[in-house]
N, C-alpha and C positions, 0 to 999 in steps of 0.2 A: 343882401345875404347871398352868399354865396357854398353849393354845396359842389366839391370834387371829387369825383371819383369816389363816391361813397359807396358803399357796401355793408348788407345786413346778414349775416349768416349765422342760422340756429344751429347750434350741433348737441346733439343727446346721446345718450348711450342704451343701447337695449338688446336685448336676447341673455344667455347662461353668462350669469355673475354680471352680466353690464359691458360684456369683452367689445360686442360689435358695434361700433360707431356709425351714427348715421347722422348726414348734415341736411339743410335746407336755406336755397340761398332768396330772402324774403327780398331783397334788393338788391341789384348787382351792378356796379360803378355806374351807378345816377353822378350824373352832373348837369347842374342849369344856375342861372342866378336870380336873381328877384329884386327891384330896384324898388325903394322906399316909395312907399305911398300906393303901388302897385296890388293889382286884383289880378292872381292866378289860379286857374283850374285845374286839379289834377283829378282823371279820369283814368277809369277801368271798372272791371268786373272784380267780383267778391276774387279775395287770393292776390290780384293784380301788383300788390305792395304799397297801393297808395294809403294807408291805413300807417305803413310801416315807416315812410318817410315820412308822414307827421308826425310820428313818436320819435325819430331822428329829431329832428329840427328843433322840437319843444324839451328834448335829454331825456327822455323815457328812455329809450335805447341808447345805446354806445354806439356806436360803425365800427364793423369788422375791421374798416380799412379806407380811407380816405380823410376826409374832414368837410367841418360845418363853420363858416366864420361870416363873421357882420363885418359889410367896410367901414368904416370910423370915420373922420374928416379929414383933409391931408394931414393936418399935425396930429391925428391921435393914432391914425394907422388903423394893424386890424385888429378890432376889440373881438375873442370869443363871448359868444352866446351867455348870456347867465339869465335868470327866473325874472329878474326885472324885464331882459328883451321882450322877450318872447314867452308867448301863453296860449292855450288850448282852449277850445270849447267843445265839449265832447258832444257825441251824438246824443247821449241817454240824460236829462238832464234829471230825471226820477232818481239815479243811479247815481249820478255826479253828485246831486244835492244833501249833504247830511240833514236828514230828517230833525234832530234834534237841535238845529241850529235855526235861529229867526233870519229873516231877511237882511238886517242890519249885521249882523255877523255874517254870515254866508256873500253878502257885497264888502266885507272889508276884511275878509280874509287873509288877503294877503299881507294886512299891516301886520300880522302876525309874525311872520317872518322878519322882522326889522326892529321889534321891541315893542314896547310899553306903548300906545298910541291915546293922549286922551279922551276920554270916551266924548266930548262935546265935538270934539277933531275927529272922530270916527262917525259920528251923528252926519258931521256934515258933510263929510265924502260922502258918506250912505244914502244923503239925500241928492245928491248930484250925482249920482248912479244910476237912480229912481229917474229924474228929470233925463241925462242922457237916454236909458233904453225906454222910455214911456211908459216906466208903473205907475199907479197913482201912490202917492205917500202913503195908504193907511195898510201899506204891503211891507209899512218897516218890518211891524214888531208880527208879523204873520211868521208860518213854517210851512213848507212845502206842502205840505197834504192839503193846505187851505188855498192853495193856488192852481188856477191850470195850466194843462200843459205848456200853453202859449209864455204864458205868464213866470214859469218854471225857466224856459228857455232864455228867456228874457235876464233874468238872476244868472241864468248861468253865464251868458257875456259879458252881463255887468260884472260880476265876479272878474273875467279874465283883464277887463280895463280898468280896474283900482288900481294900479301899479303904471298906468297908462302904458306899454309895452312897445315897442318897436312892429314889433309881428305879430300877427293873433294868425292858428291855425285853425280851423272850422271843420271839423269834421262830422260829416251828413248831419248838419242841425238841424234841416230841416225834415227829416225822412222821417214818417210818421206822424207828421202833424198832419190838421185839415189845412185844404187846399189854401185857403183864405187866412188861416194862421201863419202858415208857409210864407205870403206875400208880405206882411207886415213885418216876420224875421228879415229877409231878405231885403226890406226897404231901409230897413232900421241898419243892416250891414255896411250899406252903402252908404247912408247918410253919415255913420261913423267913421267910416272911409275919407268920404270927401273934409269933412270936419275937421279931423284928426292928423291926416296921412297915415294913417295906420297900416303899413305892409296884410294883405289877407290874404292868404292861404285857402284856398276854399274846394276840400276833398270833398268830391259827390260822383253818383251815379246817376244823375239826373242832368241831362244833357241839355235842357231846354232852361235851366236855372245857370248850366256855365255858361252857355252861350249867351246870355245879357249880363251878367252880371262881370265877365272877366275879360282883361283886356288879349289874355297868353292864358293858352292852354295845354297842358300837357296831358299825354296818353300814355297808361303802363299798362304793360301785357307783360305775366310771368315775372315781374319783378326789375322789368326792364322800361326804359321810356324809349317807346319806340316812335314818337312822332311829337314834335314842338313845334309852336307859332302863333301867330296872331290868332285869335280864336275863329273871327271871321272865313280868314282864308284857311284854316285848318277843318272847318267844317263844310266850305263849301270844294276845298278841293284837295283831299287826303292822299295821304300817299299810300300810307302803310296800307297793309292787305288787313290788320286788326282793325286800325280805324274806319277804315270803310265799311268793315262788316259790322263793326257797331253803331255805324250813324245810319248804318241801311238798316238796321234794327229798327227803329225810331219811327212809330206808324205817322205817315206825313198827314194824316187827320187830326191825329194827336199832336203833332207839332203845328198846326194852326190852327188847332183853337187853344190849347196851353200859352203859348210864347207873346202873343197880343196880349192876353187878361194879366200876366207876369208885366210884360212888359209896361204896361196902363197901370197898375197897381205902383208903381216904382218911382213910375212918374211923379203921381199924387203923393 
């Protein structure tokens, strides 16, 4: 996948009658690419835009100005983006998840969009949904409020891979869970990575989660990416004046004793 020169501009209208125009540029010609099967980080601060290229990528937004396109094979060229590529998992799975929907609906969602699907055919994706993200089967015929958190979150990836997708974009899944919930998303990410090749996207502000889990990571400041690379050497030797003040954030007590128990958990 490949994004150039893209750009995100809000523009509103406000003051007597709606005369005076004011714009707001949420992304400003981002460009980088992502190669199939690949784990990338994109970092910043609340505002940063990295919120706003995930709603690029997956058609939530439009781009001002540039483009979003997947390379195809030599003979197929370049295919744009459609709902089958590419899918979301949002941060809030309380919010994502329609209450009034069971398990088995809410994992076969997306058949929805494609027609009539028979229901023994929908059964049995729904239970290879279940076995991919590690529910137990008696979570078919459940409904969110009978689930936890962990367990929420879990439905909600499965959700995004019924359609088995090219891309899956992750935004903060893990933020607010218990620490130990966190590790089992995060393991269960990877293992569907390796499994699958599934391109990941993976928006967070938890630094010590990108740096094991992503092979490239990128950093927005104000709407811009101001620093790309291997994650390794982007965190051990930055450039930018942003990146440096946000890894010099990062209490170094807290990054060694976080980063081992992550790191151990991933393993198992």
């Amino acid at each position: 996948m490949s994004l150039r020169d893209v750009s995100l501009t809000y523009r509103s209208r406000r003051g007597f009658l709606g005369l005076q125009r004011s714009s707001f540029d949420a992304v400003k010609s981002a460009t980088f690419s992502v190669r199939r099967g690949e784990m990338v980080g994109i970092v910043g601060e609340s505002g940063s835009g990295k919120t706003s290229i995930g709603r690029l990528i997956v058609g939530l937004e439009r781009p001002s100005s540039g483009s979003i396109v997947v390379e195809g094979d030599r003979d197929q060229g370049i295919l744009h983006l459609t709902r089958r590529d590419v899918q979301m998992i949002f941060q809030d799975p309380q919010a994502a998840l329609n209450p009034r929907r069971s398990v088995l609906r809410l994992l076969t969602q997306a058949l929805e969009a494609t027609g009539t699907t028979p229901s023994a055919e929908r059964r049995r994706i729904a239970e290879r949904l279940l076995q991919e993200t590690g529910l137990p089967r008696d979570c078919l015929h459940r409904f969110p409020a009978e689930l936890s958190g962990g367990q929420k979150q879990r439905v909600n990836i499965g959700r995004a891979l019924c359609a088995m997708p090219q891309i899956v974009v992750a935004d903060e899944i893990v933020s607010g869970l218990d620490v130990s919930v966190q590790a089992h998303i995060l393991n269960l990410l990877l293992e569907l990575n390796r499994r699958h090749r599934i391109t990941i996207i993976l928006i967070s502000h938890d630094l010590a989660v990108v740096r094991y889990l992503c092979a490239r990571s990128l950093f927005m400041y104000r709407g811009e990416i101001v620093e790309e690379g291997a994650t390794d050497v982007v965190f051990e030797h930055p450039h930018h004046p942003y990146t440096k003040a946000l890894l010099a954030a990062v209490p170094p007590e807290t990054a060694e004793i976080a980063r081992p128990q992550l790191a151990a958990s991933i393993v198992q």
